[in-house]
C-alpha positions as CSV (number, residue, x, y, z in Angstrom):
1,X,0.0,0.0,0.0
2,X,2.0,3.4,-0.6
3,X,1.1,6.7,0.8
4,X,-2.5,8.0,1.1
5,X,-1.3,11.6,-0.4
6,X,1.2,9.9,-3.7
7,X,0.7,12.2,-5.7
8,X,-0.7,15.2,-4.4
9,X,0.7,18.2,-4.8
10,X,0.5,20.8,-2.5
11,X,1.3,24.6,-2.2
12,X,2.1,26.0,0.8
13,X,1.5,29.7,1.3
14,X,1.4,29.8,5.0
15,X,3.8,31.6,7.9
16,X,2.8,30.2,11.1
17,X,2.6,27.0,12.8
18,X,-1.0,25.7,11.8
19,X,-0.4,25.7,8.1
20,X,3.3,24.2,8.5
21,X,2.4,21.2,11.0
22,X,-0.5,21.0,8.4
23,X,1.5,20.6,5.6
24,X,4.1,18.8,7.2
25,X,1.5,16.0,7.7
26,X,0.9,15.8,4.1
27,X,4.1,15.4,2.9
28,X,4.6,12.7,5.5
29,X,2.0,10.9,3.8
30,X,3.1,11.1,0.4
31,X,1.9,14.9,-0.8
32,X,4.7,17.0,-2.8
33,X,4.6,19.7,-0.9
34,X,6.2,23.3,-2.3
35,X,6.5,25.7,0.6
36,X,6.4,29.2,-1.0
37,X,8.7,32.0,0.6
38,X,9.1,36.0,-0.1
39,X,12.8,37.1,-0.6
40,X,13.5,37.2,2.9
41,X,12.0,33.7,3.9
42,X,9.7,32.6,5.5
43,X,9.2,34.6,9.1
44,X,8.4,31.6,11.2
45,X,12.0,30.6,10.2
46,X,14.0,31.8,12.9
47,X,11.3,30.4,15.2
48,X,12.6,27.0,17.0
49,X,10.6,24.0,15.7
50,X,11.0,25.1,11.8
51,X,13.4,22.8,10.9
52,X,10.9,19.7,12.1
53,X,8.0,21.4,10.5
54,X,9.2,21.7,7.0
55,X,10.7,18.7,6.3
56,X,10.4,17.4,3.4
57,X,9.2,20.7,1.6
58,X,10.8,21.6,-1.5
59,X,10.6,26.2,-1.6
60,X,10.7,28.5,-4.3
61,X,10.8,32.0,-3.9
62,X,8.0,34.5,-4.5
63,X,7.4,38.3,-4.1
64,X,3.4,38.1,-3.9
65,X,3.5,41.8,-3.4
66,X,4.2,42.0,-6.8
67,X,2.5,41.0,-10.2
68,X,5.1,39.1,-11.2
69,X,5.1,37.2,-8.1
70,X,1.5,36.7,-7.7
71,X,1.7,35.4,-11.2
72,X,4.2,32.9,-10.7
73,X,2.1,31.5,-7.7
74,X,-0.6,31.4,-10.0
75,X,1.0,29.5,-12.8
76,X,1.8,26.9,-9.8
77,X,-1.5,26.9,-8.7
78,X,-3.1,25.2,-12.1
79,X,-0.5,22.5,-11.6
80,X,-1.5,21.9,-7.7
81,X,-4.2,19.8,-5.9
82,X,-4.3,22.4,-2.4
83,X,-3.3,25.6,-2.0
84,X,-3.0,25.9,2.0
85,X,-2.5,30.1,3.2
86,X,-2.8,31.3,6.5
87,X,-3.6,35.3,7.6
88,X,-7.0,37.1,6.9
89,X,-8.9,36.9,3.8
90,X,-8.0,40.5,2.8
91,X,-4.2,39.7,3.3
92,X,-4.2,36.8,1.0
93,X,-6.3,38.5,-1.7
94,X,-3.4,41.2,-1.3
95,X,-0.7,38.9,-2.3
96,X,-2.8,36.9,-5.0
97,X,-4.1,33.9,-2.8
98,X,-7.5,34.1,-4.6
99,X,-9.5,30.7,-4.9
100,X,-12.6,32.3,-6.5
101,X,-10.3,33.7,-9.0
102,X,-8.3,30.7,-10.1
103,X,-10.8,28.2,-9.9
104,X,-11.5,28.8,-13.9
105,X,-7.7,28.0,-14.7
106,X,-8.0,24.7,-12.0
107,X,-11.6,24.2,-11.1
108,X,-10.2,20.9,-9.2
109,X,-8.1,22.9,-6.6
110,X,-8.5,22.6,-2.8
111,X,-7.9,25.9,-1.7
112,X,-7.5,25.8,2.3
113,X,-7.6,29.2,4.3
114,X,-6.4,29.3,7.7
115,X,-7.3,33.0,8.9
116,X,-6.4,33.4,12.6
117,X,-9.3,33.9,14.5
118,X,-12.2,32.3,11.3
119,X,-13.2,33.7,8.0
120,X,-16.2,35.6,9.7
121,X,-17.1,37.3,12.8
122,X,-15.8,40.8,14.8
123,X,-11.7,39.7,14.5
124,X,-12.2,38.4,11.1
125,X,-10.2,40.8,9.5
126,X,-7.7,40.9,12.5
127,X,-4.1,40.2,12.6
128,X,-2.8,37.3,14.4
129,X,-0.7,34.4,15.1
130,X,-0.6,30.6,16.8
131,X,0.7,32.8,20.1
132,X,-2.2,35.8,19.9
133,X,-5.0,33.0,19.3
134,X,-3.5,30.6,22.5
135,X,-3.8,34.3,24.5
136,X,-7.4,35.2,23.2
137,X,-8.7,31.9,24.1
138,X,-7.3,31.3,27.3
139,X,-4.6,28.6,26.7
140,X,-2.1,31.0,28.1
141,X,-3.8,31.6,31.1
142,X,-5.3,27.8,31.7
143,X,-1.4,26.6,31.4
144,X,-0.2,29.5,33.5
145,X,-3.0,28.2,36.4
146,X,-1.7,24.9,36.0
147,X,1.9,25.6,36.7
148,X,1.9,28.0,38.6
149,X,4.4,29.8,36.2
150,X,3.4,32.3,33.4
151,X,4.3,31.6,30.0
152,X,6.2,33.5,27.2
């Protein structure tokens, strides 16, 4: 039996730890995975744990401020099965990540959004990351009572 995700091929367009332990589990299991990276890398690189996390991945390197950018990721898009991005809905429209838009050139792709705090509601919109989301829940706090210590 080989690997439920041979032959899947997967873009990854996310910063933060959801989308890279995400996609890390789908290249475990078989999935190409392309992590895609702006001139300066990827910002959850310096962060411990990336190393583990993007195994496996193959990068290419992408300005999706730009046109030229944005159309590079979407000439890689009509050759992918998912497109996995993390970061509000407005942010990825900003840098190209628009499903709705490249479903004509690959009506088969998954696309997979990851915004911090959901797609709608009051913090929709609203910056965040894995640490922000743990705080405005009350992870931090639970773990703090349960130690005794706070966390950083």
């Amino acid at each position: 039996m080989g690997d439920v995700f041979e032959g899947v091929r997967v873009l990854d367009c996310s910063s933060w730890v959801a989308g890279a332990f995400a996609t890390m589990l789908l290249g475990d299991h078989g999935a190409s995975v392309v992590k895609v990276e702006p001139p300066a890398g990827d910002p959850y690189r310096a962060r411990p744990g990336f190393q583990a996390l993007g195994r496996g991945k193959r990068s290419v390197v992408l300005d999706l401020r730009f046109e030229t950018g944005q159309g590079g990721l979407a000439r890689l898009a009509r050759g992918a099965d998912v497109l996995l991005f993390d970061g509000t809905t407005a942010t990825a429209r900003a840098r190209g990540i628009d499903a709705e838009a490249w479903r004509a050139a690959n009506p088969a792709l998954l696309t997979v959004g990851l915004p911090p705090y959901g797609e709608r509601g009051p913090d929709a919109e609203a910056a965040g990351s894995a640490e922000l989301v743990a705080a405005a829940g009350g992870l931090l706090a639970a773990q703090a009572a349960a130690t005794g210590e706070p966390v950083s």
